[in-house]
C-alpha positions in Angstrom: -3.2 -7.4 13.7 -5.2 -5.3 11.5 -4.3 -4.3 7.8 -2.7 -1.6 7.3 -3.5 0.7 4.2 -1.4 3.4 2.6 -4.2 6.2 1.5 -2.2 8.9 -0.7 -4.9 12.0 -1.6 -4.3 15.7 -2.2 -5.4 18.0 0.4 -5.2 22.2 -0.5 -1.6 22.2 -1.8 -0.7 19.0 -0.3 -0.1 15.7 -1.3 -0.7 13.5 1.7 -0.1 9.9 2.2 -2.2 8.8 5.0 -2.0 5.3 6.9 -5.0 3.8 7.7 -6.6 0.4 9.0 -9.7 1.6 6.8 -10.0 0.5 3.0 -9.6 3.0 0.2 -13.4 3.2 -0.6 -13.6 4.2 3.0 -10.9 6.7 2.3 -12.1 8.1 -1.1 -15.2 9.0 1.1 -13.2 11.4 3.9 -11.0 12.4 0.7 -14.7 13.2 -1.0 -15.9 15.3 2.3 -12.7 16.9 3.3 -12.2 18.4 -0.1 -15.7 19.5 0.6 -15.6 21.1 3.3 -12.3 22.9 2.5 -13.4 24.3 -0.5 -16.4 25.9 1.5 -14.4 26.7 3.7 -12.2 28.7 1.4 -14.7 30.5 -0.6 -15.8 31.7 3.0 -12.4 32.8 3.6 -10.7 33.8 0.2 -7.9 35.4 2.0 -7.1 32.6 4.5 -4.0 30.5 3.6 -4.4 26.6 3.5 -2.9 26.3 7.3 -5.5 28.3 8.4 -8.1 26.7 6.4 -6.9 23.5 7.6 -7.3 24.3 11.3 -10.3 25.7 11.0 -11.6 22.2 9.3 -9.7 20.1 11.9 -11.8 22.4 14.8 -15.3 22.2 13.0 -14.5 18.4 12.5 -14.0 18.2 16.3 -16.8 19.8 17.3 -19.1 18.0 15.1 -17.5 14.8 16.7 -17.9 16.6 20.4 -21.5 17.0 20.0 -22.2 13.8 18.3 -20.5 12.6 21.5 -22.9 14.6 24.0 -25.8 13.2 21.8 -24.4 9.4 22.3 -23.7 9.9 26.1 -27.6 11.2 26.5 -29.1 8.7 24.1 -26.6 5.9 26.5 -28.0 7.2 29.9 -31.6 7.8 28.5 -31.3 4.1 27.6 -29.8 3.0 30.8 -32.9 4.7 32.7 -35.6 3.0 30.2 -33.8 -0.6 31.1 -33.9 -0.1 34.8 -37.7 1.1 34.5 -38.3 -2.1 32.1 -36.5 -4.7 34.5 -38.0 -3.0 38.1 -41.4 -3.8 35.9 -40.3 -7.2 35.0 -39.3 -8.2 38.4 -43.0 -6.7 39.9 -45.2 -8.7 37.1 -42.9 -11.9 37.9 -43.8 -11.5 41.9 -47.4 -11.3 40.9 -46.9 -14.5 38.7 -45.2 -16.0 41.8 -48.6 -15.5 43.8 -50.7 -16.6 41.6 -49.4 -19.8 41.7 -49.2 -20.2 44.8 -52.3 -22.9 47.1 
């Protein structure tokens, strides 16, 4: 079973205690971008209160993720097609290699 880690950070007005299976300089990094992006976030959006500021991260997050997702699946099929071109190849230049040898 995988480690478990107890990752306490401040997040707005919160104090959060997260738990993890990553390590803390793994989680010093999301602490480091998440305070980031919420203090752009709320200089954007002075008014907003942190519930709203903390949605509006949690949906940006996802979409990043949801496109990096789209990317993967393209880059995965694009890939898929280039090995199917490389082995149909393979198998023709190991038929010619099979009459060459032959009397």
């Amino acid at each position: 079973m995988a480690n478990i880690n107890r990752y306490k950070f401040s997040f707005g007005e919160k104090q959060l205690t997260l738990t993890t299976e990553h390590d803390n300089l793994f989680m010093e990094e999301i602490e480091r971008i998440t305070n980031e992006k919420y203090q752009a976030l709320k200089e954007k959006m002075p008014s907003a209160d942190s519930e709203t500021l903390a949605l509006l991260l949690a949906i940006n997050a996802l979409s990043v993720q949801l496109n990096r997702e789209k990317a993967y699946a393209q880059t995965e099929a694009e890939l898929a097609t280039m090995k199917e071109k490389v082995l149909k190849k393979n198998v023709t230049l190991v038929d010619l290699d099979e009459l060459e040898d032959r009397p």
